[in-house]
FIKOLZA-1660 file (N, C-alpha, C; in steps of 0.1 Angstrom, whole numbers, plus 5000, padded with zeros to 4 digits):
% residues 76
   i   px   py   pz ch aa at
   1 5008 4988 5000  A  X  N
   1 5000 5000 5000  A  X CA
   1 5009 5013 5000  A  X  C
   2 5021 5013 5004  A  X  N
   2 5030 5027 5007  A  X CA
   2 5031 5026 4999  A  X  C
   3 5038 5015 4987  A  X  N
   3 5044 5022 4971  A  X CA
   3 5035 5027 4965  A  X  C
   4 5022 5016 4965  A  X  N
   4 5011 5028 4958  A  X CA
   4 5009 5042 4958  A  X  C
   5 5006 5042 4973  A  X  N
   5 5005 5053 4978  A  X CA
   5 5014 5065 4974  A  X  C
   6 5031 5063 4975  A  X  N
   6 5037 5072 4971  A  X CA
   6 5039 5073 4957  A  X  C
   7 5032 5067 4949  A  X  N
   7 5030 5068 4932  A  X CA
   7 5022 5076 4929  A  X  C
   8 5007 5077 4938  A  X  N
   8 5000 5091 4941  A  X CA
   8 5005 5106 4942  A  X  C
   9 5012 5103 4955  A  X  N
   9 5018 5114 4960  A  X CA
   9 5023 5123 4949  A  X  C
  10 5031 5115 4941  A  X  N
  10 5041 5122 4928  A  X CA
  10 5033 5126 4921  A  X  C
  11 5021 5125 4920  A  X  N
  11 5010 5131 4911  A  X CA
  11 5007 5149 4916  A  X  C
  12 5010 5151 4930  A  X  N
  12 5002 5159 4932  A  X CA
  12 5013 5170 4940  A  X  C
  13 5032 5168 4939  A  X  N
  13 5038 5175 4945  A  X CA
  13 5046 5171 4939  A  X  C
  14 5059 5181 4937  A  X  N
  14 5070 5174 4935  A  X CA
  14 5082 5171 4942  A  X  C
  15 5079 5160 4940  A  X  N
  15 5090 5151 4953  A  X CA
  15 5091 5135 4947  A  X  C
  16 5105 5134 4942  A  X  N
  16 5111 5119 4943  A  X CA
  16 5098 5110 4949  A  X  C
  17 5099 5096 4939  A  X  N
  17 5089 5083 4952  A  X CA
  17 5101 5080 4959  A  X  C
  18 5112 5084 4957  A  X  N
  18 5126 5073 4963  A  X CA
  18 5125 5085 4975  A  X  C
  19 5121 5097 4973  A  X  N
  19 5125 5107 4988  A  X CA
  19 5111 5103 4997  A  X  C
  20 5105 5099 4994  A  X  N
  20 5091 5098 5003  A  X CA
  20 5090 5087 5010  A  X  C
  21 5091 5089 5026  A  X  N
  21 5094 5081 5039  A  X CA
  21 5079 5077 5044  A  X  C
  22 5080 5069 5054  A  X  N
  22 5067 5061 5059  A  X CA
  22 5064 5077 5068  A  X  C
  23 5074 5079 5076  A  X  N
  23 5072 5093 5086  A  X CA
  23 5069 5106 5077  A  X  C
  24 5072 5108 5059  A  X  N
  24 5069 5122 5055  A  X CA
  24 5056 5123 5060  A  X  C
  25 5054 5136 5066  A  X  N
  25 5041 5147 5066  A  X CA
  25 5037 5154 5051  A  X  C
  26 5024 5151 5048  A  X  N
  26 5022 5154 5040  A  X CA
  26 5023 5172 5034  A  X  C
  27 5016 5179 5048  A  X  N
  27 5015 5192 5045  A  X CA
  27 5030 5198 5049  A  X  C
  28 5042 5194 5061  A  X  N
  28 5053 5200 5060  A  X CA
  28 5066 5196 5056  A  X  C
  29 5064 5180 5055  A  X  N
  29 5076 5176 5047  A  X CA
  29 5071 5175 5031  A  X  C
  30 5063 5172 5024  A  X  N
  30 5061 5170 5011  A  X CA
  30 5054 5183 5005  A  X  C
  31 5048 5192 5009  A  X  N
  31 5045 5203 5004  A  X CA
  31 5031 5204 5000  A  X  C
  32 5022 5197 5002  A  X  N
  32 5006 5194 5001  A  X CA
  32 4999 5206 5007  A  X  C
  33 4990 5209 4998  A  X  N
  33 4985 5224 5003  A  X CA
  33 4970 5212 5005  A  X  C
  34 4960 5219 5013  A  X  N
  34 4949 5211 5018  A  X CA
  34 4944 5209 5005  A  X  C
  35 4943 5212 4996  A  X  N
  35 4934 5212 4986  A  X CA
  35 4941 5200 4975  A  X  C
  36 4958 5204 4973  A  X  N
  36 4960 5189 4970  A  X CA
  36 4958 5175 4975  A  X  C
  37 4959 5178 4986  A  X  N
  37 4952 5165 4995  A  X CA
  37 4939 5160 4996  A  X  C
  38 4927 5169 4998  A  X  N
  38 4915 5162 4994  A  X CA
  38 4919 5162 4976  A  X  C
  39 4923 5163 4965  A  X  N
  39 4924 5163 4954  A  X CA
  39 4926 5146 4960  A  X  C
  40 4939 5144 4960  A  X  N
  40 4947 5132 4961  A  X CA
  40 4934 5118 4967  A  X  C
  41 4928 5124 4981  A  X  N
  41 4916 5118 4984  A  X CA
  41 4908 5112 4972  A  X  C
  42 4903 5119 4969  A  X  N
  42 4897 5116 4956  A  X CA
  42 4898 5110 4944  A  X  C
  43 4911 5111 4944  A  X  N
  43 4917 5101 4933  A  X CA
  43 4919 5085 4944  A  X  C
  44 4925 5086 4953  A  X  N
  44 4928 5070 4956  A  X CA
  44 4909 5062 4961  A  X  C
  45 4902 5073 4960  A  X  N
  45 4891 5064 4965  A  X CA
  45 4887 5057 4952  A  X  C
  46 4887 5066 4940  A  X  N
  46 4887 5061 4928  A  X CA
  46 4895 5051 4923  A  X  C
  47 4911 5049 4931  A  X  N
  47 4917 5037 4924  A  X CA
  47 4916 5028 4930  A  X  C
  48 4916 5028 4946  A  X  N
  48 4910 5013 4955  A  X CA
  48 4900 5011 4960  A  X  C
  49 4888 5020 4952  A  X  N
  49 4875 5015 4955  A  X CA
  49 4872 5014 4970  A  X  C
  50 4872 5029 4974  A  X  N
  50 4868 5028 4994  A  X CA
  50 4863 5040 4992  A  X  C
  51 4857 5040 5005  A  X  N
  51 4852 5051 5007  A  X CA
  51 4860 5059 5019  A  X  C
  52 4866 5073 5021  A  X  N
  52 4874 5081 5033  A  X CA
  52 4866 5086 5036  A  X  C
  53 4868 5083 5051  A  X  N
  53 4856 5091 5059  A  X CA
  53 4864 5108 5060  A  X  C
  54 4858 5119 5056  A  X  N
  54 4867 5133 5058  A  X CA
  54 4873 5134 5074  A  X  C
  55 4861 5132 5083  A  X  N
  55 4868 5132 5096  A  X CA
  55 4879 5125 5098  A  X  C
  56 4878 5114 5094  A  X  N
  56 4893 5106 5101  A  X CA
  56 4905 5112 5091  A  X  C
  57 4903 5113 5079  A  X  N
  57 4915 5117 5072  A  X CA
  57 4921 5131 5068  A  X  C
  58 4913 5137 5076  A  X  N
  58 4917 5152 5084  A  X CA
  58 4932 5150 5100  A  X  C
  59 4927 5140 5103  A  X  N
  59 4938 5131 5115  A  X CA
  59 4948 5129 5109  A  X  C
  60 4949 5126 5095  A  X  N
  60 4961 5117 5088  A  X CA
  60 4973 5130 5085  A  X  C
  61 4984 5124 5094  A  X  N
  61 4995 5131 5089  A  X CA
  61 5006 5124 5084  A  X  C
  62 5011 5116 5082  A  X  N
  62 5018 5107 5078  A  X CA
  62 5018 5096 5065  A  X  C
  63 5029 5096 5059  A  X  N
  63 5026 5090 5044  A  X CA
  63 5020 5073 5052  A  X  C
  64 5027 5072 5062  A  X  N
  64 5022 5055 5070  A  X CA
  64 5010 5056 5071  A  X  C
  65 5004 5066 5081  A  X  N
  65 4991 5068 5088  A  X CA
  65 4982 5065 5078  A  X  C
  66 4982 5076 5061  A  X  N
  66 4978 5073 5053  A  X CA
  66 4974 5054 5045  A  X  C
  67 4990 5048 5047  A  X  N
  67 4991 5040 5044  A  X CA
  67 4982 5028 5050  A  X  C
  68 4988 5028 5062  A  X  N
  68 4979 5020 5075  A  X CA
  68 4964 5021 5072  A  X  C
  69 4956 5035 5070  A  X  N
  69 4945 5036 5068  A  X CA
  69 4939 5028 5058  A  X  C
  70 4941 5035 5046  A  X  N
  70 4936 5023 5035  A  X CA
  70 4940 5007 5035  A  X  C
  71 4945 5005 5037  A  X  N
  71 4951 4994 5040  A  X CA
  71 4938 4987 5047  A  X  C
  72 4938 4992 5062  A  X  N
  72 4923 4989 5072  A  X CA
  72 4910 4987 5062  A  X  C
  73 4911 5001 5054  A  X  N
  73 4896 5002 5043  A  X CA
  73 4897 4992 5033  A  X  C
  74 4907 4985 5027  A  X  N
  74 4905 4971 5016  A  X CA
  74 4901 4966 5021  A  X  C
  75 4906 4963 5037  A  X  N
  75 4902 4948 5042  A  X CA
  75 4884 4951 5050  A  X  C
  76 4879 4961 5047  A  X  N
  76 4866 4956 5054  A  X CA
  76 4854 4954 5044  A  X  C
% end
């Protein structure tokens, strides 16, 4: 789920997948303005078929946290 995940990422900031750590913060290590991030939202609900609850992924700071999450949402 992190490689995925950071294949995303490169879509929406510019930053290396090889620079992007389980600990990058989205909004002050990788440079995500809020709006790229629900963007990005939006696209991964569309490529693994889940649904983000906005509340919880307002919580999410971390490319793991992220990771961890969907991860949880395939498996239910």
């Amino acid at each position: 789920m992190f490689d995925k995940l950071a294949e995303i990422i490169t879509n929406y900031v510019e930053v290396k997948k090889e620079d992007i750590r389980p600990e990058s913060r989205f909004m002050e290590d990788l440079g995500f303005s809020s709006f790229d991030f629900m963007s990005m939202l939006g696209e991964i609900e569309e490529e693994l078929d889940v649904e983000i609850n906005q509340e919880e992924a307002a919580n999410i700071r971390t490319v793991q946290e992220a990771a961890d999450y969907l991860e949880k949402l395939s498996n239910e």
